[in-house]
N, C-alpha and C positions, 0 to 999 in steps of 0.2 A: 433325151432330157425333156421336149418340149411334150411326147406321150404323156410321161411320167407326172411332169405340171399338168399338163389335162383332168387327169386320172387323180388328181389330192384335190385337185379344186372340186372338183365331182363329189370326191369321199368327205369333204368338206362343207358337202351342201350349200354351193356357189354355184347351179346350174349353166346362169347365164354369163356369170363371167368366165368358165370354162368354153361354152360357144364362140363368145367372143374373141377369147383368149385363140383358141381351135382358126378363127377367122382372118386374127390377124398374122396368124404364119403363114396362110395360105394367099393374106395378098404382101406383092414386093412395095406396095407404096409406101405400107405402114412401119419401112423401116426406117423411115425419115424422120419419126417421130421419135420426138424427146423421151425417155423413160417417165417424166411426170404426166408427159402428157398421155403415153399409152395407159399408165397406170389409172389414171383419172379415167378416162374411158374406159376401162376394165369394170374401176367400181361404181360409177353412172351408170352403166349396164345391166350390173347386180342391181342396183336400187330400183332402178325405175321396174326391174322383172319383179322386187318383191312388193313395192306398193303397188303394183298393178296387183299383182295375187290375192295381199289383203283386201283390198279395196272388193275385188269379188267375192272373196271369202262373208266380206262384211256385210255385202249386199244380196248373197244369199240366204245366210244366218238370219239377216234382218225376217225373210219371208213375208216383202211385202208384195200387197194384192195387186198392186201395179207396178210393175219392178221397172217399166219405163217409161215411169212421170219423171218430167223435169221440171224446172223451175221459168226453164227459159221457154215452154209452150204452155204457161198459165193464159188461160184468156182473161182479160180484164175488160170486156165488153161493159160499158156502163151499168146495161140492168145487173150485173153480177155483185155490183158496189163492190169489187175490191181493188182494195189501194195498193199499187204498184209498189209505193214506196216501202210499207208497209213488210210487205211478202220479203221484198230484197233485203230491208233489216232482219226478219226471222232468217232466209236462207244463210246469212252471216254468222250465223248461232253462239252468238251473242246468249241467247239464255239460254242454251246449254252449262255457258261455264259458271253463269248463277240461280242454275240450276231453278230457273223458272216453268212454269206450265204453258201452254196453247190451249185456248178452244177452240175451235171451229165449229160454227152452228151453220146450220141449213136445212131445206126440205129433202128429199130424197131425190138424186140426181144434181146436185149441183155442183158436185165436182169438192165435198171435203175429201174424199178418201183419196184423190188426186192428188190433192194439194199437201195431203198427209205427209203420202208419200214422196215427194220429191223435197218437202222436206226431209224426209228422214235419209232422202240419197243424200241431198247437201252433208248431214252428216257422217256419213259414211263417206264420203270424200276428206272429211278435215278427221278420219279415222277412229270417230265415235260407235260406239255399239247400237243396234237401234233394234227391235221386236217390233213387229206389227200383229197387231191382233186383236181380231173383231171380240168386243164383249162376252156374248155366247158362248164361245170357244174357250176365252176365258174362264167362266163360270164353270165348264165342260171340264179344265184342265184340271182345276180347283176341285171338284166334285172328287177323277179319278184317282187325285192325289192324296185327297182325305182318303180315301177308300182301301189305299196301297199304303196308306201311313209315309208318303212322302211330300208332304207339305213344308218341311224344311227347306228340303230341295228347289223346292218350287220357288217358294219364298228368295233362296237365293239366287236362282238363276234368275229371276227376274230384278234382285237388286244390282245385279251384275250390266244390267243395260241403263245405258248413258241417256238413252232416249226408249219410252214406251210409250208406240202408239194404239190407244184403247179406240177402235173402230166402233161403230154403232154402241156407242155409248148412253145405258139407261131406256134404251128400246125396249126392256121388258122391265116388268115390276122385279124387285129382286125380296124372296124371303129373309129371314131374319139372319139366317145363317151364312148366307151369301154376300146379304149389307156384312157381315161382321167379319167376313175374308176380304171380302175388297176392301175394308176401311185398313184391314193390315198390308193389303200389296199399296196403297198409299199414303200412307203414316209411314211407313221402310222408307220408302224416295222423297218421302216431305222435308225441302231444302236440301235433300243430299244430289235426287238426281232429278230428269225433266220426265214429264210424262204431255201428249200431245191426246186431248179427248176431241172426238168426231161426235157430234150429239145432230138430233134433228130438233133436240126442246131448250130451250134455253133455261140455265142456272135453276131458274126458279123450279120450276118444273120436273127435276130431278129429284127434289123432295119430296114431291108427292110415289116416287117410285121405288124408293128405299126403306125397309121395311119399319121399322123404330126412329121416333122423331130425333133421339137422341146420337145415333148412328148417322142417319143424315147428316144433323148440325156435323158431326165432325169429318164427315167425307168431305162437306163442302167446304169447311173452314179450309179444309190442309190443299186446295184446290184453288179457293178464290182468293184474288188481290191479296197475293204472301209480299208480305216486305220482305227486304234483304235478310239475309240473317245476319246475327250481331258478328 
């Protein structure tokens, strides 16, 4: 009988509560144990083995470029100005659920793509989706997709993330064509989902890099100081 249990929890696709289950025949302590209580440990065992999984699953799909930033080795050395407080309220993701944006500016080396990313573990711990991906690449993805006639796809799998972090953000001038793909990857997320931009220039500065003034105006609208939605 107890085989046979092993062997349906398995075909069941309950890995770890068949181990478990395998564990506690094999010890005589656990026969002391109440049925609710071996049972609870049975399915404790199961969960904590599948959010451990996603949780990896999550943080690999993410593909971020420092997959072991945390939150808790941000340096906040004075000359860095950043507010301690601050970073602890983002890591709470809090705008995630109202689906607010991040900037993060700086020069080169100062630790956004850091800070990105351990944001974007925080989310992958509370089981959010998260994409990291430097600009370039972006544009790169964008390009071969037009090119394969699958820019739907694209479009979607990218609406499909909770959190998108756009790396080196506006580090090159973008043509007209490319201002008018990136204004659709965020117009899709504007108020639905969060996106997290890594720039080295600040707000302003972005317009002068986007190819139509009128293109700009609406990149940055859907991007800066969004009220709630109604």
């Amino acid at each position: 009988m107890s085989k046979a249990t092993y062997e349906k929890l398995r075909a069941m696709r309950l890995p770890a509560m068949a181990e478990s289950y395998q564990q506690v025949l094999e010890d005589p302590k656990m026969e002391a144990l109440a049925f609710t209580e071996l049972m609870a440990m049975l399915v404790d065992t199961e969960w904590a083995a599948r959010t451990s999984n996603r949780l990896k699953r999550l943080i690999v799909n993410a593909q971020f470029e420092q997959p072991n930033a945390h939150i808790a080795d941000i340096d906040y050395s004075p000359h860095r100005e950043l507010s301690r407080d601050l970073v602890m309220q983002l890591a709470s993701c809090e705008y995630l659920e109202k689906a607010r944006n991040i900037v993060l500016m700086g020069a080169t080396g100062t630790g956004k793509s850091y800070l990105a990313c351990a944001l974007g573990l925080e989310a992958c711990k509370r089981s959010y989706s998260v994409r990291f991906i430097r600009m370039p690449e972006l544009l790169e993805e964008i390009y071969w997709a037009k090119e394969e006639g699958k820019m739907p796809k694209l479009y979607k799998d990218l609406d499909k993330k909770d959190l998108l972090i756009i790396d080196d953000w506006m580090l090159i001038k973008l043509s007209e064509e490319e201002s008018a793909s990136l204004l659709e990857v965020i117009h899709r997320r504007h108020h639905k989902k969060s996106t997290i931009f890594c720039s080295q220039f600040a707000p302003a500065g972005w317009h002068q890099r986007i190819a139509e003034d009128t293109l700009a105006d609406a990149i940055l609208d859907r991007i800066q100081f969004l009220p709630d939605p109604p």
